[in-house]
ROTIDO-161725 format. One line per 10 residues: number of its first residue (from 0); their letters; for each residue x, y, z of C-alpha. Coordinates in Angstrom, 1 decimal, always signed. Example, Ala and Ser with C-alpha at 12.3 -4.5 7.8 and 13.67 -1.06 7.14 Angstrom:
<nodes>
0	AS	+12.3:-4.5:+7.8  +13.7:-1.1:+7.1
</nodes>
This chain:
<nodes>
0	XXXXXXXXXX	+16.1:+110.9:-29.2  +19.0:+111.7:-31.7  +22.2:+112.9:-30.9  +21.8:+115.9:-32.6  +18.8:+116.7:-30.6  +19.5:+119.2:-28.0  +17.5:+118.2:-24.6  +16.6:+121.0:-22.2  +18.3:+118.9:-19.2  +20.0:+115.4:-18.7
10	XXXXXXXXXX	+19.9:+113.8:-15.5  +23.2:+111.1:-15.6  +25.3:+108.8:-13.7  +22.0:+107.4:-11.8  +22.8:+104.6:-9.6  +19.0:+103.3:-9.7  +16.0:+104.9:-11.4  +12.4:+103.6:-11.0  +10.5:+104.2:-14.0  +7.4:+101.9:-12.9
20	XXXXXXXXXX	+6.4:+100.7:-15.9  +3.6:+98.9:-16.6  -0.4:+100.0:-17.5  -3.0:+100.8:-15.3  -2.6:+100.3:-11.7  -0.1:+98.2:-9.4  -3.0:+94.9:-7.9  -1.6:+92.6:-5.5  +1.5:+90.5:-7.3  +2.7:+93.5:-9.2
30	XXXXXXXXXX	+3.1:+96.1:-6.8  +5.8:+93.7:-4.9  +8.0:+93.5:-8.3  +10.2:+97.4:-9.4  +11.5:+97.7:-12.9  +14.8:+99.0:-12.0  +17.7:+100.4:-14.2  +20.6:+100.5:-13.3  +23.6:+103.1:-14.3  +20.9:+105.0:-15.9
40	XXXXXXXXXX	+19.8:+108.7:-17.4  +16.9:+110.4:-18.1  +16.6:+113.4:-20.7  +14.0:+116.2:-20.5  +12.7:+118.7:-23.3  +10.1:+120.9:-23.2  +9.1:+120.0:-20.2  +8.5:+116.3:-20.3  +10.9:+113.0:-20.8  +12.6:+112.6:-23.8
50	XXXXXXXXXX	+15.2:+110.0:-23.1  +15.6:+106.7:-20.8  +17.9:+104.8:-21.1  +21.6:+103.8:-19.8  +24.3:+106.4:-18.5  +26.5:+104.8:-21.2  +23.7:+105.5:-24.2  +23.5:+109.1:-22.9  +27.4:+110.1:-23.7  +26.0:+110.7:-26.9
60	XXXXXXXXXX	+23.5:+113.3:-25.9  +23.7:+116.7:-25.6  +22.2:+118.9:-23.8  +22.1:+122.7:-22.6  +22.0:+121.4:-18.7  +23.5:+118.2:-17.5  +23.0:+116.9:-13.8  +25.4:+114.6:-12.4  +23.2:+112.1:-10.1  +26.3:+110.9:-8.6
70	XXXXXXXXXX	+25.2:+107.2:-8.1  +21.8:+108.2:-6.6  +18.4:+107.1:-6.5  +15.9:+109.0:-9.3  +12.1:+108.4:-9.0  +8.7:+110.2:-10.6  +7.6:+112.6:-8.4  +5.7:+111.3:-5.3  +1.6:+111.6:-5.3  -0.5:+112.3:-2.4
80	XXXXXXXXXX	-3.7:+111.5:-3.0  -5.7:+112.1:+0.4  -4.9:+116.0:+1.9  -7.3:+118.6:+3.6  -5.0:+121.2:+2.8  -7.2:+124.2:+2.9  -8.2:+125.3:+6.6  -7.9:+127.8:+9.3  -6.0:+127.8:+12.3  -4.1:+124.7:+14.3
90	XXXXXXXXXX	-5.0:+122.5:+16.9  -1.8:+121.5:+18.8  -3.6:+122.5:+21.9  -5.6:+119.1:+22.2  -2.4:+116.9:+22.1  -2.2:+117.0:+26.1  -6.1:+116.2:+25.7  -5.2:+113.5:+24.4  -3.0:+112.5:+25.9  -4.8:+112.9:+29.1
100	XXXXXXXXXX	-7.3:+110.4:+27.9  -9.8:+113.5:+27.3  -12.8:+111.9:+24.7  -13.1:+113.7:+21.7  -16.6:+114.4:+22.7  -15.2:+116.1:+25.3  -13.0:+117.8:+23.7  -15.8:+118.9:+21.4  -17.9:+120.3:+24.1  -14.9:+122.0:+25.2
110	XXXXXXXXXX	-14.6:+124.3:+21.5  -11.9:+122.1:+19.8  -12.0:+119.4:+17.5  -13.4:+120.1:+13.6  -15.6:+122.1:+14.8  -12.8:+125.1:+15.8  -11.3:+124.3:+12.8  -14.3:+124.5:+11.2  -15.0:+128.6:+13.2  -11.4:+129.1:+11.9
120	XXXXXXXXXX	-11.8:+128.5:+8.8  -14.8:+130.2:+8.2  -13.4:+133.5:+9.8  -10.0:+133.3:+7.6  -10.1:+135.4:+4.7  -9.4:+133.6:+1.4  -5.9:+135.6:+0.9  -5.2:+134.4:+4.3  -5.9:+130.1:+3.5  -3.9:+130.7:+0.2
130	XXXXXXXXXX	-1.1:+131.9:+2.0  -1.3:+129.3:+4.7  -2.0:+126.7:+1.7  +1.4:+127.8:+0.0  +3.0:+127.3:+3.1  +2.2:+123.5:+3.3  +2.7:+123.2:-0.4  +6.0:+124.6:-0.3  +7.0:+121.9:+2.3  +5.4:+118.9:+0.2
140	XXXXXXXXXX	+7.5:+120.3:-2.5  +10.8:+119.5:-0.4  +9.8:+116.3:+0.7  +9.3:+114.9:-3.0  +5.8:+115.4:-3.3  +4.8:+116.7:-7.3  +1.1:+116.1:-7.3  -1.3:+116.2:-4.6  -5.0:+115.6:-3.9  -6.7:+118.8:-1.9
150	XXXXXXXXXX	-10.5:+118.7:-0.2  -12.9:+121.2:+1.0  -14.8:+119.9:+4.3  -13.7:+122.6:+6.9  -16.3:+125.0:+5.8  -19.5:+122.9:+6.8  -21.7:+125.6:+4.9  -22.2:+127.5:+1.5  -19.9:+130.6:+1.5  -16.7:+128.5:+3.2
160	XXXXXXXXXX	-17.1:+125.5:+1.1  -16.7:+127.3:-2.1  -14.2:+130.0:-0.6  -11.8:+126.5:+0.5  -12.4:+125.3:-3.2  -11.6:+128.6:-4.5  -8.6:+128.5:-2.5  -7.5:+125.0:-4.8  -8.4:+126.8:-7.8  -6.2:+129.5:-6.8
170	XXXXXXXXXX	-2.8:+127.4:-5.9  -3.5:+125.3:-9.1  -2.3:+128.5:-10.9  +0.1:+129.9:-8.3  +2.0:+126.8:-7.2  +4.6:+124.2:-9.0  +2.5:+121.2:-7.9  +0.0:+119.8:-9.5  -3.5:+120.0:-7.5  -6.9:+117.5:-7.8
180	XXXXXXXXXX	-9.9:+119.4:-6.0  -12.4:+116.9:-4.2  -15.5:+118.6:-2.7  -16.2:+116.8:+1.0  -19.2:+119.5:+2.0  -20.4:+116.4:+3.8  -17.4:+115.8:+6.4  -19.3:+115.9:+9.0  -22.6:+117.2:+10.8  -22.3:+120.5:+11.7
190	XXXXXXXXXX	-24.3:+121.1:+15.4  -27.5:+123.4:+13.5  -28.1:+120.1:+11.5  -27.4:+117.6:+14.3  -31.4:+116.4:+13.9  -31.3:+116.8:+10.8  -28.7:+115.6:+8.4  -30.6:+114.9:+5.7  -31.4:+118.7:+5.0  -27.3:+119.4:+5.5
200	XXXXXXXXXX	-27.1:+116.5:+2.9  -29.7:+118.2:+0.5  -27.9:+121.4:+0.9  -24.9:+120.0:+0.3  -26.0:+118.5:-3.1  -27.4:+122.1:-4.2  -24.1:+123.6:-4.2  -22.9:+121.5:-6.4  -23.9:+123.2:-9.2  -22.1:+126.1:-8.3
210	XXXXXXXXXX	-18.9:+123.9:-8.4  -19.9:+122.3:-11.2  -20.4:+126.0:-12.7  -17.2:+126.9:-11.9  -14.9:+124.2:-12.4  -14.1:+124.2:-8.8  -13.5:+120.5:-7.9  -13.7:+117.0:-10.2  -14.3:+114.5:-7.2  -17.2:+114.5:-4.5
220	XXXXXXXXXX	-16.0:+113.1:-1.5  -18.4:+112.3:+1.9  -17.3:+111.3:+5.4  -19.2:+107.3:+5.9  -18.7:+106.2:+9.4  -20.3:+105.8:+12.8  -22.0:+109.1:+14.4  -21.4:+111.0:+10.9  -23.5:+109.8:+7.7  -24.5:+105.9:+7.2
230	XXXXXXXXXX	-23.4:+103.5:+4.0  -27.7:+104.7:+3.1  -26.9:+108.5:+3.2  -23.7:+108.5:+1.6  -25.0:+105.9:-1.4  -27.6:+108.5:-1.9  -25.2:+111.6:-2.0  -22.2:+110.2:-4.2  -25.0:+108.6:-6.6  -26.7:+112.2:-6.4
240	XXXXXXXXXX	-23.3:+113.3:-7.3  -22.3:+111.2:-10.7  -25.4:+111.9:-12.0  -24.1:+116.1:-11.6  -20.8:+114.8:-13.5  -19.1:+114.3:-10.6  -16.4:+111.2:-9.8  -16.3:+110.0:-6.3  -14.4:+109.4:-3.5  -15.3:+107.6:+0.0
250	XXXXXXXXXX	-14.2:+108.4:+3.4  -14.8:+104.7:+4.7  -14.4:+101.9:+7.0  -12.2:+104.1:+9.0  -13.2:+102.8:+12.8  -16.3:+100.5:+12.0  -16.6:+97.9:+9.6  -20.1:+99.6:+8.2  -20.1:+98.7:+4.5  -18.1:+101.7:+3.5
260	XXXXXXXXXX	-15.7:+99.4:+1.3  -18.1:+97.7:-0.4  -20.0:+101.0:-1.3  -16.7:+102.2:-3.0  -16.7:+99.3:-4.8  -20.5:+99.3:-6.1  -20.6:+103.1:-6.9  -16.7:+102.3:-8.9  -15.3:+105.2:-6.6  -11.8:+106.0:-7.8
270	XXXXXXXXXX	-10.7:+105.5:-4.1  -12.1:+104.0:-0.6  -10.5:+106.0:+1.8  -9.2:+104.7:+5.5  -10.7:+101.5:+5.6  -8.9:+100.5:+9.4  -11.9:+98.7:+9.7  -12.9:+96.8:+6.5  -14.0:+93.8:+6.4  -12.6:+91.1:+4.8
280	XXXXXXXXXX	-15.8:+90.4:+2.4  -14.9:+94.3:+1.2  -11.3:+93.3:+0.8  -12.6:+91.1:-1.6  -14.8:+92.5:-3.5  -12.1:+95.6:-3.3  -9.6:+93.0:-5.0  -11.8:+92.1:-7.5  -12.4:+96.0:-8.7  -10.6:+99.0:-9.7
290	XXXXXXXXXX	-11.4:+100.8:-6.7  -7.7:+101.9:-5.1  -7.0:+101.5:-1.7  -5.7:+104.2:-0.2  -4.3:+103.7:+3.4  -3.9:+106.5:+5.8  -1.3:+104.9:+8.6  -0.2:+108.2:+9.6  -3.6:+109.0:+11.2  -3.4:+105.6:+13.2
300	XXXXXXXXXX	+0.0:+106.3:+14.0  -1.2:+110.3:+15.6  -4.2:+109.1:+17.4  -2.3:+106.2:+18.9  -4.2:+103.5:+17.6  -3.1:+99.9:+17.5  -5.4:+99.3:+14.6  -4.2:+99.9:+11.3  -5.3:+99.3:+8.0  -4.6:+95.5:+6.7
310	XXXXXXXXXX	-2.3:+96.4:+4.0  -0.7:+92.9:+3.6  -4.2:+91.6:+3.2  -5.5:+94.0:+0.9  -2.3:+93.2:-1.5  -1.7:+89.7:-1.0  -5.5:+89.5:-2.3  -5.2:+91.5:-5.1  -6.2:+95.0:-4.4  -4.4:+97.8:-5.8
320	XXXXXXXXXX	-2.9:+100.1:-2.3  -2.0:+103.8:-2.2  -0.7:+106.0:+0.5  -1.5:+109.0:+2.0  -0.7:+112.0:+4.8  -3.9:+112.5:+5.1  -2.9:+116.0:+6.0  -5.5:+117.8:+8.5  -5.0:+119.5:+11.7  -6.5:+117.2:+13.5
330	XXXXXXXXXX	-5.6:+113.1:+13.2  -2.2:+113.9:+10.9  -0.9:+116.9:+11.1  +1.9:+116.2:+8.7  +3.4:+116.8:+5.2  +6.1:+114.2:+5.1  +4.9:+111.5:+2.9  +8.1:+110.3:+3.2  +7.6:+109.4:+7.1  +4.2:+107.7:+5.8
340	XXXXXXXXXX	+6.5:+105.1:+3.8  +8.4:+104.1:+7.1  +5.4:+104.1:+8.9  +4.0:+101.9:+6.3  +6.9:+99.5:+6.4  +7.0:+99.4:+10.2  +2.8:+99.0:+10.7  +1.1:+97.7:+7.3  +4.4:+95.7:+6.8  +4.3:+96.7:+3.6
350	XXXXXXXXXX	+7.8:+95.7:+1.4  +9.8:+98.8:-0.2  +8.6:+97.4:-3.6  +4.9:+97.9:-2.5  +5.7:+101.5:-0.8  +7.1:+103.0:-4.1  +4.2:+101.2:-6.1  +1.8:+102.8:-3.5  +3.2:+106.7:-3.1  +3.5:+107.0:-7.2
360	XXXXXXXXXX	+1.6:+104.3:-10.0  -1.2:+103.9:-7.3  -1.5:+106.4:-5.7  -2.0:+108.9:-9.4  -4.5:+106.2:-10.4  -6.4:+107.3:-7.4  -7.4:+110.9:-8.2  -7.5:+109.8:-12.1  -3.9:+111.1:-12.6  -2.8:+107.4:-13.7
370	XXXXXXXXXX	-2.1:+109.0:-17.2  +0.1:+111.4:-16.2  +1.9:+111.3:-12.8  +4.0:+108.1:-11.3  +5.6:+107.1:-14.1  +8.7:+107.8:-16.1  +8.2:+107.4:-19.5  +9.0:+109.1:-23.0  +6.2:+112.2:-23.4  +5.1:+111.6:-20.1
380	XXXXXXXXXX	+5.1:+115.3:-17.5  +8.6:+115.4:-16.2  +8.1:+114.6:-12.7  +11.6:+113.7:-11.0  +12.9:+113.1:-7.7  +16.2:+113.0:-7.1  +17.3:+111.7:-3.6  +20.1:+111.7:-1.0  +20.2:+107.6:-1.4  +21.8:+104.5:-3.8
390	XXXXXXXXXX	+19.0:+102.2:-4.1  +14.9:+102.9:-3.4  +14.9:+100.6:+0.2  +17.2:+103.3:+2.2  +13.9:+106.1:+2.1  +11.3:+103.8:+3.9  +14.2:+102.5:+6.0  +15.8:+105.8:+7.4  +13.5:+107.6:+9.0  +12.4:+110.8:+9.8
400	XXXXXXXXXX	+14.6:+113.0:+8.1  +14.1:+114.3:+4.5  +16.1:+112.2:+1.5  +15.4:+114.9:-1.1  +18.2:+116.0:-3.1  +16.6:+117.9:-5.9  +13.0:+117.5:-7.2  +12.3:+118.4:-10.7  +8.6:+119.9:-11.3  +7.9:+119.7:-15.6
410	XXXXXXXXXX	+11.7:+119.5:-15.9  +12.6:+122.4:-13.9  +14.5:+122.4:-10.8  +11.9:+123.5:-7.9  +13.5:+122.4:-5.2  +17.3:+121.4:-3.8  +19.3:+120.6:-1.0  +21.0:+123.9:-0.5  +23.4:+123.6:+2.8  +23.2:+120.9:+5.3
420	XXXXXXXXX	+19.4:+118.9:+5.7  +17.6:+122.0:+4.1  +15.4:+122.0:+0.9  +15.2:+125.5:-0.5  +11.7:+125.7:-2.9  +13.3:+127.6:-5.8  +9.8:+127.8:-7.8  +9.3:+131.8:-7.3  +12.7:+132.7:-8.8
</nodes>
């Protein structure tokens, strides 16, 4: 960048500014070290970065916009790589359930669970689960959140499945943030094909051409655990699936240590998903692959669970770790990725180094965004978060609130603190 270059917008005066440097994904040692600069300023034009460097190095830039950081914190935008952000209805209903002690089971029998989200979201029109979609999408937008993972699963049939997809396809066009489709048609077994899962399977696996057709998701994504499909079924169905073009993604591990970890690693899934419950041969063999990790504390955290995922052994052996919402109505109901980071510091005691590694770098790598979101660097999407904070620690340590100043969407301003603790989206302006 010359001085006689005019950028579009120059962020100065930042008191710390992660760029996260480095290739590939964060594994084990190198997610617990940040490159930080310090005094620092990042220039955008045309979209996308075309300066880092110091504040001082700046002064001789001009630009048609210039944002004073005032000391703060700037990071790439943060990546959530694990929602269900497409469905029908709520279910705040079954919180006394639970906390009651009602079994899911029960609570089943009684019309909740998936399976009313599942009636809801097959009787929502599509205009009706893009405007609830935008809704949520809005509020990821405030909390940081520039790219995001979305999966069908609530439709449990033909028509819903592709109407939820449809939905993504949609908001990819209509919405700042940047959106990877995952089909998860096998989420769980709905009650026609309780005795017969393997015909819901094959079903499953015809539609895919119809997604394939029309461009409507890039990952295939299936639900592996006890009482829903088995390490044999779902090795069948994501192998069925690269063989369609697909790349995959594993639900696994999350209560029972079935296998579900070591299946993401022999199939080279871009993610194994959960894994509460993995064992530690799969943390192994997850250490020795490029399979991410990506860690879902929040649901623990909902469902009152003491087990959570073993974070500080899945790092300290090497594994690359991500985090998630896991946004659903059911076990997370929750867009706040930056509560996941404290939760992830309090219960995977996972460092602030690791978070930041885990809700940018990693967490792009696993939806195959690795090459364009988590990073700052020159050419790279402008993707910018700045917060309400001096130095990256303060976010995972103070929780509960949102530390969003101003988050910056392909250079544009798309959200800002506007009075007080609120975030106005500014994206439809």
């Amino acid at each position: 960048m010359t001085a006689r270059q005019l950028l579009d917008t120059l962020i100065t005066n930042i008191g710390q500014l992660l760029t996260m440097e480095g290739k590939g994904p964060a594994k084990g040692e190198q997610m617990k070290k940040l490159s930080v600069l310090n005094h620092a300023a990042v220039g955008v034009k045309d979209g996308k970065i075309a300066f880092v460097g110091s504040a001082k190095q700046a002064e001789q830039l001009q630009a048609e916009r210039v944002i004073d950081a005032d000391g703060r914190l700037v990071t790439p935008g943060l990546v959530d790589p694990h929602t269900h952000l497409v469905f029908g209805g709520s279910r705040e209903q079954e919180m006394t359930l639970k906390q009651q002690g009602v079994p899911y089971l029960e609570i089943l029998k009684r019309g909740g669970g998936i399976l009313s989200t599942v009636a809801a979201t097959r009787n929502a029109s599509e205009e009706e689960l893009v405007q609830k979609a935008k809704l949520h999408l809005d509020r990821m937008l405030s909390y940081g959140m520039t790219t995001v993972e979305a999966k069908s699963g609530y439709g449990l049939d033909r028509q819903t499945e592709l109407k939820q997809l449809r939905v993504v396809k949609r908001l990819k066009e209509e919405h700042p943030i940047d959106l990877v489709s995952t089909f998860l048609g096998a989420h769980a077994i709905p009650p026609e094909y309780q005795h017969d899962p393997e015909q819901f399977l094959a079903e499953m696996l015809e539609l895919l051409d119809v997604v394939k057709a029309e461009q409507l998701a890039e990952f295939v994504d299936i639900f592996c655990e006890t009482g829903v499909f088995t390490v044999e079924q779902s090795r069948a169905f994501l192998q069925a699936a690269q063989a369609k073009g697909f790349a995959v993604k594993i639900h696994a591990d999350e209560i029972d240590p079935l296998g579900g970890t070591e299946l993401a690693v022999e199939l080279g899934a871009a993610s194994g998903d959960h894994l509460v419950g993995a064992s530690e041969a799969g943390i192994r063999k997850l250490a020795q692959s490029n399979t991410i990790a990506v860690l879902l504390p929040g649901t623990s955290f909902y469902l009152g669970k003491e087990a959570y995922a073993k974070a500080r052994s899945m790092i300290d052996a090497g594994a690359a770790v991500a985090l998630s919402t896991d946004f659903n109505p059911g076990s997370s109901p929750t867009e706040n990725l930056q509560l996941i980071m404290s939760i992830a510091a309090l219960k995977l005691k996972m460092t602030p180094e690791e978070i930041w590694h885990a809700v940018t770098v990693n967490a792009a790598y696993a939806i195959h965004r690795g090459e364009e979101a988590g990073r700052i660097a020159i050419g790279r999407k402008a993707d910018l978060v700045i917060w309400d904070a001096s130095n990256y620690a303060y976010v995972p340590y103070h929780y509960g609130v949102n530390h969003v100043h101003m988050v910056l969407k392909a250079g544009r301003v798309v959200a800002e603190r506007s009075r007080g603790d609120v975030i106005a989206t500014t994206y439809a302006d």
